[in-house]
N, C-alpha and C positions, 0 to 999 in steps of 0.2 A: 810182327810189326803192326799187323792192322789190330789187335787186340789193345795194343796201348794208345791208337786213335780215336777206338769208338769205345766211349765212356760212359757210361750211365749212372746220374746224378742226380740222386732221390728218381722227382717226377720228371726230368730234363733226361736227353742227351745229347753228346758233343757227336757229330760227324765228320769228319775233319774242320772243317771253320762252321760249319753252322749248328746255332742253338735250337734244339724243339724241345716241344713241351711233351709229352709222355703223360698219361694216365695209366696206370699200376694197378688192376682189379685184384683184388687179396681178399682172401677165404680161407679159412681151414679146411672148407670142404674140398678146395679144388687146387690145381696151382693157379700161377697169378696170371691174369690174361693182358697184354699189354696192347695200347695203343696210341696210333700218333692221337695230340691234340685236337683235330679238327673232327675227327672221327668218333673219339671218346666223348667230346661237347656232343656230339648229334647224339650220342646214343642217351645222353643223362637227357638232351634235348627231350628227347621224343618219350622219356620216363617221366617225362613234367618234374624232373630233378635240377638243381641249379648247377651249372655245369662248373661248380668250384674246384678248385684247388685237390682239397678235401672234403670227405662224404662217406655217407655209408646209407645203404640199401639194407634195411632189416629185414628180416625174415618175415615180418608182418605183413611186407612192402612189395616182396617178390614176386606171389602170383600175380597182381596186377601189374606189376613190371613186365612180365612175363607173355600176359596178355595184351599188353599194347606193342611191346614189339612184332607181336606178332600179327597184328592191328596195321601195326605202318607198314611190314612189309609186304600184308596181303594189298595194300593201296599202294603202293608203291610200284609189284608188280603189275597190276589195274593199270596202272598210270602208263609203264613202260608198253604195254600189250597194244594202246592204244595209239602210241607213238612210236610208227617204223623205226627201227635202230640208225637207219642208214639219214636220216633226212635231218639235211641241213649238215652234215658230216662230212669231211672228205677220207680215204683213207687212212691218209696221214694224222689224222685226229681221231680217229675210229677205236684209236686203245690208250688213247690218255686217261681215260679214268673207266676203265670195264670193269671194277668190282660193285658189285651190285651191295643195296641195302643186306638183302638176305644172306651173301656172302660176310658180309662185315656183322652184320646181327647174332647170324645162327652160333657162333663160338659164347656168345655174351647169354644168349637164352639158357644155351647148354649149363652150363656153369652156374647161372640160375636156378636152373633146374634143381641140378644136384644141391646146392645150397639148401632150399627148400626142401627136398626130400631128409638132408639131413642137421637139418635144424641152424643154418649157421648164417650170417649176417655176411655181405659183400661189404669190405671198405677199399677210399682208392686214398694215396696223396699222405698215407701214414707209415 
């Protein structure tokens, strides 16, 4: 019964009542690596790519892709090391959003990786 609720449609999915947008990372070299919207926008973000719809990441494009993600999330963790976990937090708030850049990144690098090792182009939104 939950199979015919959660639907996936193209770059969208339905949840029960609600619509999101989905980014669909597709390779030959890998399987497809999926994510919500807001997630997928940071990571093209941070690739200085346009965070559209549709896209594609060439193989020309990858090592330096490759290197500024790992760019943001060496500053990123900088940033966190600097700033106590706990301040300004209550517990109750403490694990609203605990997945870190490098948690969300290192799956996208991977995948990169391999692309690059084996000659293939990332497309998403196709």
């Amino acid at each position: 019964m939950f199979a015919s609720q959660d639907k996936t449609i193209g770059s969208q999915a339905i949840w029960g009542h609600n619509l999101c947008m989905l980014y669909k990372f597709k390779s030959k070299a890998t399987g497809d690596l999926i994510m919500l919207e807001p997630h997928g926008r940071q990571m093209l973000s941070l690739l200085g790519k346009d965070p559209a719809p549709r896209g594609i990441l060439t193989v020309a494009e990858l090592q330096a892709a490759i290197l500024a993600l790992q760019s943001a999330i060496r500053q990123h963790d900088e940033h966190d090391a600097q700033v106590p976990a706990a301040q300004g937090r209550s517990e109750d708030t403490a694990h609203e959003d605990n997945v870190s850049l490098r948690q969300r990144a290192v799956p996208f690098i991977t995948m990169m990786q391999r692309c690059l090792d084996e000659q293939h182009d990332i497309v998403w939104g196709v």
